[in-house]
Backbone of each chain as ProteinMPNN parsed JSONL, in Angstrom:
{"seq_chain_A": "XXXXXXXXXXXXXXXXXXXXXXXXXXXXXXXXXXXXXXXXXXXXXXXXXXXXXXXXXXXXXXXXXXXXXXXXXXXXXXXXXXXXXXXXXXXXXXXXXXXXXXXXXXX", "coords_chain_A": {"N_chain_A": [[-2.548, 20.499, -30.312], [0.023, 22.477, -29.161], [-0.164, 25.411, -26.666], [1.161, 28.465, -27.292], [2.07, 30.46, -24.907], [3.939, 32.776, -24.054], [6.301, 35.093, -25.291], [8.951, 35.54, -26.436], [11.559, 38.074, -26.393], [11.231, 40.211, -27.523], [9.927, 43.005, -28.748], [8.143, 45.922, -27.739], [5.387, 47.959, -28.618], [3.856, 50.382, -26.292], [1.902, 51.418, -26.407], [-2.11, 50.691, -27.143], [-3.752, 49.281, -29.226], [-6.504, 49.88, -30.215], [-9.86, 48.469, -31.18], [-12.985, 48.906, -32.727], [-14.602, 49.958, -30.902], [-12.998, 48.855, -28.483], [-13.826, 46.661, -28.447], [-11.917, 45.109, -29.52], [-8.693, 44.555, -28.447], [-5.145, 45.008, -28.662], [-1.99, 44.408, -28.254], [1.195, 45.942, -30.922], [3.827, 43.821, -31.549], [7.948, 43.154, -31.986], [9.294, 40.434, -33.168], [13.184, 39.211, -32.082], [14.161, 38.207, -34.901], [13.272, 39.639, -36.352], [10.535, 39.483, -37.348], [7.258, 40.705, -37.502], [4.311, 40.578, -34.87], [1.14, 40.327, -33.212], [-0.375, 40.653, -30.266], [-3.793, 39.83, -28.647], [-6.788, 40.558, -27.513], [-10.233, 39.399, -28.164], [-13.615, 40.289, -27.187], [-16.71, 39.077, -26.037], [-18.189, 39.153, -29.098], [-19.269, 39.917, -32.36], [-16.985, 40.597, -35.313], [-15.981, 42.342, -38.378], [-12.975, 42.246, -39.632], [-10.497, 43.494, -41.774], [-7.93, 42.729, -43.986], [-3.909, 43.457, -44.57], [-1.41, 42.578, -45.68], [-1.26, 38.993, -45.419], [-1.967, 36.958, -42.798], [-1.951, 34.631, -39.83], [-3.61, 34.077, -37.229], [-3.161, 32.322, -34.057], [-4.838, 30.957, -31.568], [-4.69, 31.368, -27.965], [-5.667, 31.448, -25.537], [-9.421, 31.129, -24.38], [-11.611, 30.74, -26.77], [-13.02, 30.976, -30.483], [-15.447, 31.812, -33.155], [-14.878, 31.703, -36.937], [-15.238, 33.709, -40.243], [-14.427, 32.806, -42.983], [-13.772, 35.316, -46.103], [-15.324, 34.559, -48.614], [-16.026, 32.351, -48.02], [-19.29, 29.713, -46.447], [-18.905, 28.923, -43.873], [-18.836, 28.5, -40.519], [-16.171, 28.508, -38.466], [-15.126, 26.517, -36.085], [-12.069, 27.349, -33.236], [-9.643, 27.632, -31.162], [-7.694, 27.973, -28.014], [-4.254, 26.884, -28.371], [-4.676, 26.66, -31.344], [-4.633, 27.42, -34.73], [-5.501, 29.702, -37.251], [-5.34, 30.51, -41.153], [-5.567, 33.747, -42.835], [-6.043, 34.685, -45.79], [-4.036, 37.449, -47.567], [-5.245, 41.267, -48.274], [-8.146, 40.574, -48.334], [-10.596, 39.68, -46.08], [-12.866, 38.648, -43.078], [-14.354, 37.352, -40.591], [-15.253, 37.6, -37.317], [-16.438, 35.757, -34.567], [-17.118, 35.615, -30.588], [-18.12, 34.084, -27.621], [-18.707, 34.421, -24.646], [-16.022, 33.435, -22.544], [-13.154, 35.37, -23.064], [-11.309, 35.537, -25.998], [-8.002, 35.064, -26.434], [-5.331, 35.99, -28.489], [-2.268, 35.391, -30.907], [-1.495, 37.232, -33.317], [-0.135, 37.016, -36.538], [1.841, 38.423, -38.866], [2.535, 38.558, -42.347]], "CA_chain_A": [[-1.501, 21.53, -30.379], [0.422, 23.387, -27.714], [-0.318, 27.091, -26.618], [2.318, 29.464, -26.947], [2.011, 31.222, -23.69], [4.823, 33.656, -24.14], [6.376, 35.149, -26.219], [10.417, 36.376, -25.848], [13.044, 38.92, -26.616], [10.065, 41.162, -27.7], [9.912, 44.977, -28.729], [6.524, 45.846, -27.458], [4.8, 49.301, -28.857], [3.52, 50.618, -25.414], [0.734, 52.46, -26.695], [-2.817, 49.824, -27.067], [-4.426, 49.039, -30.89], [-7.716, 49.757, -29.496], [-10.682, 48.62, -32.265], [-14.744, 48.204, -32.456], [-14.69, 50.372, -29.642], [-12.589, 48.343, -27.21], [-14.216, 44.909, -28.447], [-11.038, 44.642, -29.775], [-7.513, 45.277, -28.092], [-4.136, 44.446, -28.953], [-0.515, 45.496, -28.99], [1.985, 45.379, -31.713], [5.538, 43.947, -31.266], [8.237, 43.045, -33.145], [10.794, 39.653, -32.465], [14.581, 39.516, -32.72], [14.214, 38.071, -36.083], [12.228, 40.966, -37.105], [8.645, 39.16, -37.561], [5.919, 41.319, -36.441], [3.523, 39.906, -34.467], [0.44, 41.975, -32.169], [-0.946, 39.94, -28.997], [-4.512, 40.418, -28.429], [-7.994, 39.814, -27.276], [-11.333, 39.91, -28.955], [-14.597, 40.41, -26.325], [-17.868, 38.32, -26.921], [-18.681, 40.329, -30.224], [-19.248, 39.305, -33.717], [-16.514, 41.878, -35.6], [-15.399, 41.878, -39.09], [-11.744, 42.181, -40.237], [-9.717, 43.463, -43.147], [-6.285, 42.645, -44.123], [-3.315, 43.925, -45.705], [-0.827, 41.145, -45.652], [-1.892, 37.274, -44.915], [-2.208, 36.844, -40.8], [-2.385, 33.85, -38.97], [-4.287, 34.014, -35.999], [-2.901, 31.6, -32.898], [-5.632, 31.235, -30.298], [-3.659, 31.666, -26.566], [-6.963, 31.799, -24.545], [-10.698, 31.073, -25.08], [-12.368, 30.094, -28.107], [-14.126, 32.287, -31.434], [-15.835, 31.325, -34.309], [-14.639, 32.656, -37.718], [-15.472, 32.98, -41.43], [-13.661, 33.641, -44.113], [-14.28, 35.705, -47.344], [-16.405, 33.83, -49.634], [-16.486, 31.277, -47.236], [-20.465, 29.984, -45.986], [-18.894, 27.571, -42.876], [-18.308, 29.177, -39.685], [-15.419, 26.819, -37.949], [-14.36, 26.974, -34.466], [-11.129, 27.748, -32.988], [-9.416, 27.993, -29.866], [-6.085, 27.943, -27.816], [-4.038, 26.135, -29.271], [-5.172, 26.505, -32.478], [-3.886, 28.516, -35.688], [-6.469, 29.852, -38.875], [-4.721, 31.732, -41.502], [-6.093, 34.414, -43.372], [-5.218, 35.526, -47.14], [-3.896, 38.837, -47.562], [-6.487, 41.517, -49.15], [-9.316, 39.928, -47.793], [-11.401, 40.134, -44.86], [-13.043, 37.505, -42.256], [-15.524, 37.627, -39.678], [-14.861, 36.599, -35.866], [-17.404, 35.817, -33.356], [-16.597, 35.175, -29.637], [-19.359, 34.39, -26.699], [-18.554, 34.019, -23.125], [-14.888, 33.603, -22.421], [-13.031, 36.161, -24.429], [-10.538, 35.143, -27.039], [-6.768, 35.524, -26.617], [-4.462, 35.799, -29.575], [-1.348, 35.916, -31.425], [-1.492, 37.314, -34.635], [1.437, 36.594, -36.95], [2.067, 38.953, -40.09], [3.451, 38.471, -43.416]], "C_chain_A": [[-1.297, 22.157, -29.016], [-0.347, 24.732, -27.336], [0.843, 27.576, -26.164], [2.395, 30.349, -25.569], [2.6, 32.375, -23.443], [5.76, 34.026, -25.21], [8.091, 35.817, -26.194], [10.813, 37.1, -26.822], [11.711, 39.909, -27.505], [10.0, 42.471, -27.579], [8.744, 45.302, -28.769], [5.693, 47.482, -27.778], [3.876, 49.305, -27.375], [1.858, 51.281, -25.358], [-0.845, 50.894, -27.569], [-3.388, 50.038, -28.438], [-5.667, 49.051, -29.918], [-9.013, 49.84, -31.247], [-12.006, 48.017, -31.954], [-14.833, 48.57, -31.009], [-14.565, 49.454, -28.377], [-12.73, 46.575, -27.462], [-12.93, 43.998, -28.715], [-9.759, 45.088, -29.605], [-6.293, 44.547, -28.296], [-2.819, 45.295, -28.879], [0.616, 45.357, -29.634], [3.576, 44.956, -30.768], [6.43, 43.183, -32.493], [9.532, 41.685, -32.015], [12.219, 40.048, -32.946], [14.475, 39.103, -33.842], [13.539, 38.765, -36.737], [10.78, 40.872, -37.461], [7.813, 39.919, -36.764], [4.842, 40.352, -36.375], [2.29, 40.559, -33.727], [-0.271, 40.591, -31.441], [-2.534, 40.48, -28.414], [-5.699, 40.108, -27.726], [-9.423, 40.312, -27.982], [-12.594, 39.689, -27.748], [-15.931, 39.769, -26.763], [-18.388, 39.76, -27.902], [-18.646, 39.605, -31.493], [-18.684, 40.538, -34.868], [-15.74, 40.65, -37.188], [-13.989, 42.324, -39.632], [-11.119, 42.332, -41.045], [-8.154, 42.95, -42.926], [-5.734, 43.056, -44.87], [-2.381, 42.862, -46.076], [-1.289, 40.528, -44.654], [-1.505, 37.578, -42.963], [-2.161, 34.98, -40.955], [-2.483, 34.459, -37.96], [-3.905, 32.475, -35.07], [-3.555, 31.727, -31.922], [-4.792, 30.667, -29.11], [-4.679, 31.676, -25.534], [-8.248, 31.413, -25.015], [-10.652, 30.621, -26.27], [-13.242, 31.522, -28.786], [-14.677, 30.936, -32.356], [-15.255, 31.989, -35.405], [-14.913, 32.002, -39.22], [-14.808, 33.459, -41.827], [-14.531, 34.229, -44.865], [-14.366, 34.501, -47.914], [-16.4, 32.49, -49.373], [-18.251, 30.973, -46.799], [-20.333, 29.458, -44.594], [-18.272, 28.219, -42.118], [-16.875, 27.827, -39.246], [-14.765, 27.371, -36.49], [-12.625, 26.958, -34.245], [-10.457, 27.909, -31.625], [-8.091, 27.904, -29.27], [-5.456, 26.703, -27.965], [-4.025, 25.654, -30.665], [-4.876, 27.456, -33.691], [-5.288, 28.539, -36.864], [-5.458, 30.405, -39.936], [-5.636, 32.344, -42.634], [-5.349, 35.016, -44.439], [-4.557, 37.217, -47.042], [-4.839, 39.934, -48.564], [-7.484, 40.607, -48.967], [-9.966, 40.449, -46.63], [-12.086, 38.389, -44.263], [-13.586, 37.923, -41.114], [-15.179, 36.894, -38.435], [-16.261, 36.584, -34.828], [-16.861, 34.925, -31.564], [-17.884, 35.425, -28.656], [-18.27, 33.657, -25.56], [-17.365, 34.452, -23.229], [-14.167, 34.624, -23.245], [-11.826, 35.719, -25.14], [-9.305, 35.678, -27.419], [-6.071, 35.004, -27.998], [-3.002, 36.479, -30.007], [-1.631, 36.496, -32.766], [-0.217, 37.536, -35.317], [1.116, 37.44, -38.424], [2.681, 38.486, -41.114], [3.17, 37.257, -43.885]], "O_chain_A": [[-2.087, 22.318, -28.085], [-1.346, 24.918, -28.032], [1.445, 27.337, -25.117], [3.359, 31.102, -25.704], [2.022, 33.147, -22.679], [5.986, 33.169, -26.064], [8.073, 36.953, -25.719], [10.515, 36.884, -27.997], [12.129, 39.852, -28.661], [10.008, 43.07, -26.504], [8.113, 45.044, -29.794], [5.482, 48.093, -26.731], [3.168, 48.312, -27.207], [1.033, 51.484, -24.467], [-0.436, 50.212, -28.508], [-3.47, 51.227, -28.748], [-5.756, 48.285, -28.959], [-9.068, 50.741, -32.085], [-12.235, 47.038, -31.244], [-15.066, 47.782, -30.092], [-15.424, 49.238, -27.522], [-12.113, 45.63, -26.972], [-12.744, 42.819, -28.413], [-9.388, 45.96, -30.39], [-6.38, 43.337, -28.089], [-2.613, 46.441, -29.28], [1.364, 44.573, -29.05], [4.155, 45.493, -29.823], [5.978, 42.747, -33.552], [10.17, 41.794, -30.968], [12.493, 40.859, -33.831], [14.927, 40.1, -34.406], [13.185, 38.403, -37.86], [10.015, 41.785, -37.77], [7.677, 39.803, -35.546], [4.455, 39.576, -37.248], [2.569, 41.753, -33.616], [-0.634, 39.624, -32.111], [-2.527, 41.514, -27.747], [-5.531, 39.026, -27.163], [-9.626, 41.488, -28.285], [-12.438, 38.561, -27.279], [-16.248, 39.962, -27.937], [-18.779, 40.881, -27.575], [-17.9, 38.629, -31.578], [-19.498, 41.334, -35.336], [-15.345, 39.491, -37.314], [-14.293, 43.189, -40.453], [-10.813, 41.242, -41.529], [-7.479, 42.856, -41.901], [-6.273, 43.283, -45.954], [-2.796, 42.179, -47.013], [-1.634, 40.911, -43.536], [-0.835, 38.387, -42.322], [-2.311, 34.303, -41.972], [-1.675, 35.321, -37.616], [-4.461, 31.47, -35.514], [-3.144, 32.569, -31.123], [-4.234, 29.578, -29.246], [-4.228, 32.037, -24.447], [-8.281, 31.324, -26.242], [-9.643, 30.121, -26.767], [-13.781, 32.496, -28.261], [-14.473, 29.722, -32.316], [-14.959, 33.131, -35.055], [-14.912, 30.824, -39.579], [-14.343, 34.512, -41.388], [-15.743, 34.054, -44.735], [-13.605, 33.55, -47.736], [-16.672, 31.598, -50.176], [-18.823, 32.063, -46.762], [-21.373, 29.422, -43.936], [-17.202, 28.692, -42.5], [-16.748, 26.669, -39.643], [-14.14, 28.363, -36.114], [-11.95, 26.522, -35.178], [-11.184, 28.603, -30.915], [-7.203, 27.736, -30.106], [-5.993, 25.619, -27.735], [-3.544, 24.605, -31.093], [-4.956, 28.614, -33.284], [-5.915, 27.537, -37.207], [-4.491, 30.873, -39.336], [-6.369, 31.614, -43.301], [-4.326, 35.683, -44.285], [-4.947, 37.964, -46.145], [-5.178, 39.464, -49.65], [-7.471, 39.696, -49.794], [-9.839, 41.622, -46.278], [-11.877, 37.306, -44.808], [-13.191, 38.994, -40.653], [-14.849, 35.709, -38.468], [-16.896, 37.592, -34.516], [-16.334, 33.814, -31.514], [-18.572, 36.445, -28.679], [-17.427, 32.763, -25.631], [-17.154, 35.532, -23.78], [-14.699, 34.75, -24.348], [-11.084, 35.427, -24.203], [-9.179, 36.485, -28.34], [-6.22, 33.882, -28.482], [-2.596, 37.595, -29.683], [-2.311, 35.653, -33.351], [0.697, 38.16, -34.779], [0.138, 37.069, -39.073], [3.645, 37.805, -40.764], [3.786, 36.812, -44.853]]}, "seq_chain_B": "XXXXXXXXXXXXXXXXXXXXXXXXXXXXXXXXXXXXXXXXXXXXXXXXXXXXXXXXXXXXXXXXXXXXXXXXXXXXXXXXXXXXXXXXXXXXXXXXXXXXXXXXXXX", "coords_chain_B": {"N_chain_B": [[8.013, 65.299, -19.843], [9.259, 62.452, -21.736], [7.683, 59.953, -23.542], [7.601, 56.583, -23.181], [7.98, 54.61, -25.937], [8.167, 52.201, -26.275], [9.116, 48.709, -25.101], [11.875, 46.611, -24.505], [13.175, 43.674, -24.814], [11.319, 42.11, -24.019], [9.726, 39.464, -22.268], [6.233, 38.183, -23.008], [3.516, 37.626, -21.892], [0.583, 35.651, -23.978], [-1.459, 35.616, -23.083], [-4.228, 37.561, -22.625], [-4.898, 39.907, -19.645], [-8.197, 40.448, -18.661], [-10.428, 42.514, -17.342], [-13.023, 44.253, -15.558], [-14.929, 43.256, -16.848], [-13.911, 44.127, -19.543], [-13.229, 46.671, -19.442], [-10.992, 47.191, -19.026], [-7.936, 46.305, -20.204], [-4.854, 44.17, -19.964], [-1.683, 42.722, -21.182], [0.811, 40.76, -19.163], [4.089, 41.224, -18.824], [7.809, 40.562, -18.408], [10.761, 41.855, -18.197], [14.468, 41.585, -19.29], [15.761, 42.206, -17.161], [14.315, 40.886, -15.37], [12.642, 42.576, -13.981], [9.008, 43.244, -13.257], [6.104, 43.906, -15.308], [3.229, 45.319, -17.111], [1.732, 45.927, -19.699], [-0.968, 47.661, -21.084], [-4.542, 49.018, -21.408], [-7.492, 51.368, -20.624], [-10.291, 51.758, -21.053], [-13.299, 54.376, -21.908], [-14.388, 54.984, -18.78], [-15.057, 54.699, -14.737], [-13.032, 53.569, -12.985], [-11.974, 50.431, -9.61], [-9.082, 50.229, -8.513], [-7.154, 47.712, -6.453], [-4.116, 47.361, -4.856], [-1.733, 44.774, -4.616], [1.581, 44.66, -4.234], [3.121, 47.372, -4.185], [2.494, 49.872, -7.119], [4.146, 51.803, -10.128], [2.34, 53.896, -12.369], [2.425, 54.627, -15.798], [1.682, 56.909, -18.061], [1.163, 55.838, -21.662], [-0.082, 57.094, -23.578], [-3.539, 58.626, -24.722], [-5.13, 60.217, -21.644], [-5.897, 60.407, -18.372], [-7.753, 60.494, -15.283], [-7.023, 60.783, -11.492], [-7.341, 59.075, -8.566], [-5.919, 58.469, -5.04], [-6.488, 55.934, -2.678], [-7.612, 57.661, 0.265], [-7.166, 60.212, -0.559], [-8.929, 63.231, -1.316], [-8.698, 64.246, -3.447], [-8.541, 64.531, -7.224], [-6.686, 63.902, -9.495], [-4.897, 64.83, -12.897], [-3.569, 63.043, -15.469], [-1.061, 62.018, -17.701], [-0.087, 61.021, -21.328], [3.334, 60.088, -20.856], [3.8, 60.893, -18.351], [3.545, 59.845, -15.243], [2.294, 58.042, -12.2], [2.35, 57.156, -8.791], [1.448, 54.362, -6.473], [0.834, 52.964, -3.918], [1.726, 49.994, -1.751], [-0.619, 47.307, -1.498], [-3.078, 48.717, -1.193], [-5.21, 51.273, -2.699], [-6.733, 52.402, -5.741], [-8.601, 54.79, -7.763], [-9.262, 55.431, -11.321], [-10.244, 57.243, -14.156], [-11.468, 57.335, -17.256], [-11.836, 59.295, -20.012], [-13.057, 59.892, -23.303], [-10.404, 59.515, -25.832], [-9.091, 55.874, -25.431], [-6.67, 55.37, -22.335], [-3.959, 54.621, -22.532], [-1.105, 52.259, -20.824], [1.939, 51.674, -19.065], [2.307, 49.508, -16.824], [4.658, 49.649, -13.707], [5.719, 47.168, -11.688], [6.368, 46.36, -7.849]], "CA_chain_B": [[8.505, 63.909, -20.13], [9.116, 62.157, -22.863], [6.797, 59.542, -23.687], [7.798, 55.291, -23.419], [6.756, 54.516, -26.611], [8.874, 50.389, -26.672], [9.46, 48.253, -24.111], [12.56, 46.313, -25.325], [13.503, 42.325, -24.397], [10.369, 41.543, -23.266], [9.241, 38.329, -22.655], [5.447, 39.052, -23.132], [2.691, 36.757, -21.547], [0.192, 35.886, -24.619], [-3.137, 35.836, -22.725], [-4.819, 38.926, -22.04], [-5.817, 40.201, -18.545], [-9.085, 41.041, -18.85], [-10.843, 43.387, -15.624], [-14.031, 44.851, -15.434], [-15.654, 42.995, -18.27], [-12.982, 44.528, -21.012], [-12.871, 48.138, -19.172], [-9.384, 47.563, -18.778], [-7.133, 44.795, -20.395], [-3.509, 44.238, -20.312], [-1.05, 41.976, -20.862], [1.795, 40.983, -18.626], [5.264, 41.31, -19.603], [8.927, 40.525, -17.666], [12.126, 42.709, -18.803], [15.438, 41.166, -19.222], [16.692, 42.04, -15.462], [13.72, 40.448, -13.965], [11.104, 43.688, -13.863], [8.288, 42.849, -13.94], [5.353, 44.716, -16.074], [2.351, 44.932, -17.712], [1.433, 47.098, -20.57], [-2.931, 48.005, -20.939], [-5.285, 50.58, -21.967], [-8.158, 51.699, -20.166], [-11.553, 52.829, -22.123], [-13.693, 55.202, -20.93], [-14.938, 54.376, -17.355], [-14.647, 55.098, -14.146], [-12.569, 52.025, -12.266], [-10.979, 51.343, -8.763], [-8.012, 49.167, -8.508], [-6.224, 47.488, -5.372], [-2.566, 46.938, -5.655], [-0.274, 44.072, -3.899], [2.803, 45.334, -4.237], [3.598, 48.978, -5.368], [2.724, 50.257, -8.411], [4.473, 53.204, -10.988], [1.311, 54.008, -13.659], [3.197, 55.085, -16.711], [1.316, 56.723, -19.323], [2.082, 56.139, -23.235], [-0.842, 57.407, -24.776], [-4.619, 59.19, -23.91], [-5.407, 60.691, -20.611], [-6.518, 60.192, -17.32], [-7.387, 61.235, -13.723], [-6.804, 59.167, -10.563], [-8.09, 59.192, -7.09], [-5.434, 57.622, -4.312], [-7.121, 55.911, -1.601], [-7.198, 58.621, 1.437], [-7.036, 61.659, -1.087], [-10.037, 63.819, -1.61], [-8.0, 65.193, -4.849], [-8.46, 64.004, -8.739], [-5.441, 64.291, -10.749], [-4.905, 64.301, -14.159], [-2.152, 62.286, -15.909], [-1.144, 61.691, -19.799], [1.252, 60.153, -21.954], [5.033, 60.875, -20.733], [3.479, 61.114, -17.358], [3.616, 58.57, -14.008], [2.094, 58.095, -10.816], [2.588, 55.879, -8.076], [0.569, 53.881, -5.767], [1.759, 52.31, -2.606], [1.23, 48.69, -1.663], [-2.14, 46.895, -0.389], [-4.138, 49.891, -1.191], [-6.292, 51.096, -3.709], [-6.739, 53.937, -6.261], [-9.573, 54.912, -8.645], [-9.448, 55.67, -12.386], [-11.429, 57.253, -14.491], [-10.636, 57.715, -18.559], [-13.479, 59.936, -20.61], [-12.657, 60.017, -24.474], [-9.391, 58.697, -25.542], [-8.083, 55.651, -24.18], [-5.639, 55.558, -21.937], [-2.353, 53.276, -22.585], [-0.444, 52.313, -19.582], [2.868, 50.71, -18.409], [2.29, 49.858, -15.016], [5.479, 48.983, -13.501], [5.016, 46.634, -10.825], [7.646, 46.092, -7.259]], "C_chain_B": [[8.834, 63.313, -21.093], [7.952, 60.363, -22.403], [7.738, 57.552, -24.065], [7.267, 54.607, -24.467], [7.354, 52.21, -26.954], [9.333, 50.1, -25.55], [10.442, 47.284, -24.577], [12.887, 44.556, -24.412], [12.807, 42.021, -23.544], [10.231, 39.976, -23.292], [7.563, 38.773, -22.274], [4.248, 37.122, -22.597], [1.691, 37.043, -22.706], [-1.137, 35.937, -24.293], [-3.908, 36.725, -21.931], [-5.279, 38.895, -20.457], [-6.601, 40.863, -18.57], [-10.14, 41.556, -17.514], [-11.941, 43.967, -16.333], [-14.97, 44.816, -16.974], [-14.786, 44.203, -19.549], [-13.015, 46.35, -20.473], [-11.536, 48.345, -19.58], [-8.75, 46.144, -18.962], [-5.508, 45.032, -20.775], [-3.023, 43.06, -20.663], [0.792, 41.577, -20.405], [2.963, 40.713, -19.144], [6.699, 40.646, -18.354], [10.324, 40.677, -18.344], [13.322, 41.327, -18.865], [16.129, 41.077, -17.843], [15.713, 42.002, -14.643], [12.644, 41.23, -13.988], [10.065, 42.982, -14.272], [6.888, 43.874, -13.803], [4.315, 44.195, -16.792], [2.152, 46.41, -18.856], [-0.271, 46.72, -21.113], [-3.197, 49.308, -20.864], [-6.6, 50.139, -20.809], [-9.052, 52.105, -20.87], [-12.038, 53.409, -20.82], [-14.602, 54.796, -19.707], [-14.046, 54.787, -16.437], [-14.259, 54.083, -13.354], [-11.77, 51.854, -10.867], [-10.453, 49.742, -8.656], [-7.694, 48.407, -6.907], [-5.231, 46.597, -5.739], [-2.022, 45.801, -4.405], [0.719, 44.789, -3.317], [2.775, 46.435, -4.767], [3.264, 48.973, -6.59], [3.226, 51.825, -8.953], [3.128, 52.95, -12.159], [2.192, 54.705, -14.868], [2.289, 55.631, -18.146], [1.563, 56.729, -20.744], [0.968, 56.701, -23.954], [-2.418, 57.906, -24.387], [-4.135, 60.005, -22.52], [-6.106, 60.173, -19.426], [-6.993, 61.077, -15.694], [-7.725, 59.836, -12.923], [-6.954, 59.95, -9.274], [-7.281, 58.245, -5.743], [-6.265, 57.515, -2.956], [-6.646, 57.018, -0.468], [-7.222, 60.152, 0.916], [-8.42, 61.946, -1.346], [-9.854, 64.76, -3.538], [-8.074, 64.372, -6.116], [-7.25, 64.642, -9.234], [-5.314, 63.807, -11.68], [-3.624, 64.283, -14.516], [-2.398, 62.051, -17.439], [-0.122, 60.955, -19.661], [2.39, 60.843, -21.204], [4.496, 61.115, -19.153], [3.231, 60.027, -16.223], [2.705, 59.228, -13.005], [2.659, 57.216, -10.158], [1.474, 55.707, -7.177], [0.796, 52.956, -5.088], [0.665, 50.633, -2.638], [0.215, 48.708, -0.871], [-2.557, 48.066, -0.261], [-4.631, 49.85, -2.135], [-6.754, 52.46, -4.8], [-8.237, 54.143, -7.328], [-9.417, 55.698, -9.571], [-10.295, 55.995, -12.984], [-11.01, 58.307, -15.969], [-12.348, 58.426, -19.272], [-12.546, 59.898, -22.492], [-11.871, 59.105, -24.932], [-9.24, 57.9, -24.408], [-7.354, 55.814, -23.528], [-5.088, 54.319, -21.585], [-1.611, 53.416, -21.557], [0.854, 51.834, -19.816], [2.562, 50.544, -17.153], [3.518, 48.572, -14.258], [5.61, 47.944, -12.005], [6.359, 46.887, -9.451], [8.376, 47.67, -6.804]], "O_chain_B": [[8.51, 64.175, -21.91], [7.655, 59.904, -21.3], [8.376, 57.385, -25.104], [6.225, 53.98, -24.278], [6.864, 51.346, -27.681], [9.929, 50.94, -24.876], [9.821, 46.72, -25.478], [12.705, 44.582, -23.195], [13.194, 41.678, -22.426], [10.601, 39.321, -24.266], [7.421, 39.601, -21.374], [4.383, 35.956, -22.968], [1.515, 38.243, -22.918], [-1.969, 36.278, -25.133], [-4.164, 36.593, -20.735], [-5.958, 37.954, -20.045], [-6.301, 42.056, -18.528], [-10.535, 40.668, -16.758], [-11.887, 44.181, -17.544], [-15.425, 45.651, -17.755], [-15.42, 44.973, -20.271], [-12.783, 47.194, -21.339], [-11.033, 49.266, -20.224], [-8.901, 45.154, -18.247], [-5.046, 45.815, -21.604], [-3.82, 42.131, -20.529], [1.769, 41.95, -21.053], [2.95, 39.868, -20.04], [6.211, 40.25, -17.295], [10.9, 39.764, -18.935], [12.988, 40.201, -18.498], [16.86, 40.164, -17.458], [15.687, 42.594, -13.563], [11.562, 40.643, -14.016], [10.007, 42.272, -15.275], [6.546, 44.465, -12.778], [4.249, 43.015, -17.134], [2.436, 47.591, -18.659], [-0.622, 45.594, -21.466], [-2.577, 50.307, -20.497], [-6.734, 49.038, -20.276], [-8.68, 53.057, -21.556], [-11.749, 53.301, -19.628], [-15.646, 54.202, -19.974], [-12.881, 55.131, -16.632], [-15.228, 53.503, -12.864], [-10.956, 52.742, -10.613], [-11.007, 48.643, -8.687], [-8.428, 48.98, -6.102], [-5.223, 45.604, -6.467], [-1.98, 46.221, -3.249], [0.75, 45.373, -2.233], [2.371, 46.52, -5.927], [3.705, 48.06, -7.287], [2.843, 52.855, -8.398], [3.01, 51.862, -12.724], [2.745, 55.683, -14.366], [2.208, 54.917, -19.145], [2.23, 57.685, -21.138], [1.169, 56.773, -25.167], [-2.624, 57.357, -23.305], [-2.971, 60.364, -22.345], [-7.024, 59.391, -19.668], [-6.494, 62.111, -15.249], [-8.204, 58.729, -13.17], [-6.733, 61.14, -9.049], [-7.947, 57.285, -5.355], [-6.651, 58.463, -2.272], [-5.447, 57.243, -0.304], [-7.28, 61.123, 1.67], [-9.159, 60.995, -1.601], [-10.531, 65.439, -4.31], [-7.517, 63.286, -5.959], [-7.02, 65.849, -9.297], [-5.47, 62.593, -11.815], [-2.728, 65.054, -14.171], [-3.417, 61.941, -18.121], [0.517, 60.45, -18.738], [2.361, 62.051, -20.968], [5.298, 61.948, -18.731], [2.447, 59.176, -16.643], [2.4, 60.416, -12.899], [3.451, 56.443, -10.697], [0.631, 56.589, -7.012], [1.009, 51.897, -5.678], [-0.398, 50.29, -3.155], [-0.061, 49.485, 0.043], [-2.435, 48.583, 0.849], [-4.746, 48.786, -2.743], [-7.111, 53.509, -4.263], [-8.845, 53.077, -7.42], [-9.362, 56.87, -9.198], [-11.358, 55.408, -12.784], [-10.519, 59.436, -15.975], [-13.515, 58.103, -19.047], [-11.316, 59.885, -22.527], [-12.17, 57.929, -24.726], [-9.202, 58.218, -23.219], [-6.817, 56.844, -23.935], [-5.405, 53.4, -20.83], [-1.33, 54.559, -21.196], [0.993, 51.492, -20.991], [2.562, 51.504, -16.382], [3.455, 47.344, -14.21], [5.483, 48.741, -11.075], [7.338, 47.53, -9.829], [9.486, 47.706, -6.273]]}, "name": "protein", "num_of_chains": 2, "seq": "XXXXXXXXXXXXXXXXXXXXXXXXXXXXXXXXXXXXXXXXXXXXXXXXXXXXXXXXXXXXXXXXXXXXXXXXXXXXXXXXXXXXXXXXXXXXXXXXXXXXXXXXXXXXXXXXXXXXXXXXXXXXXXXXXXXXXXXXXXXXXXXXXXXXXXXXXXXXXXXXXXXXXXXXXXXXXXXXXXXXXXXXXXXXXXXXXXXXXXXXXXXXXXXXXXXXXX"}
């Protein structure tokens, strides 16, 4: 798979999603077709995740590990690479060394 | 001031710039007429930059104070609030509590 690299015509909330004290930073935006999306990075950390509506995750940088709910099988991941995550759920990320750019895609 | 809270027809680079082991991560952006920008938060730490080209600091969100190379003076800056910082020099940051969300306009 490719990596998205950029991302256009983009309404960018200016103000930083800062979570897990910093381990995890991101900032929302929204495209012309109205899909929200938030651009982010996760820091070597092993952090876990709720959701409200389903995500995909698009790795843009580095590499994580991640589990799902009532998953036992970690599975790797990296740029280039999409997971998606149910909505109402949760999911566990781990990232060492490099740190782990992402798109995350709502809805 | 009032406070930048959307940056509008961005095209938005998707892989974080990450500085001082995750002190300070942004990622870069480029307007519709060319500008080009980055939007990043700052945690708490005390950090010192050197700029290229010019920079405007723009804040959207937390607090700060800043130290321009040659000044003996700390000043404190917020949301709705700018500095500047001349080319090929160097300034020092330093965020306590709240992050602090930037624009930093570059040129």
């Amino acid at each position: 798979m490719s990596t998205t690299e950029s991302l256009q015509s983009a309404t960018v909330s200016t103000k930083a999603n800062v979570y897990f004290d910093g381990k995890c930073v991101s900032h929302s935006l929204t495209l012309a077709d109205g899909s929200k999306k938030s651009v982010g990075v996760i820091l070597p950390s092993t952090l876990t995740f709720s959701t409200g509506a389903p995500e995909i995750m698009e790795g843009t940088g580095g590499r994580c590990e991640y589990l799902l709910s009532g998953s036992s099988e970690w599975v790797a991941s990296g740029a280039g690479e999409k997971f998606s995550v149910p909505g109402k759920s949760s999911f566990q990320i781990r990232v060492s060394g490099e740190p782990y750019s992402y798109i995350c895609h709502f809805g």
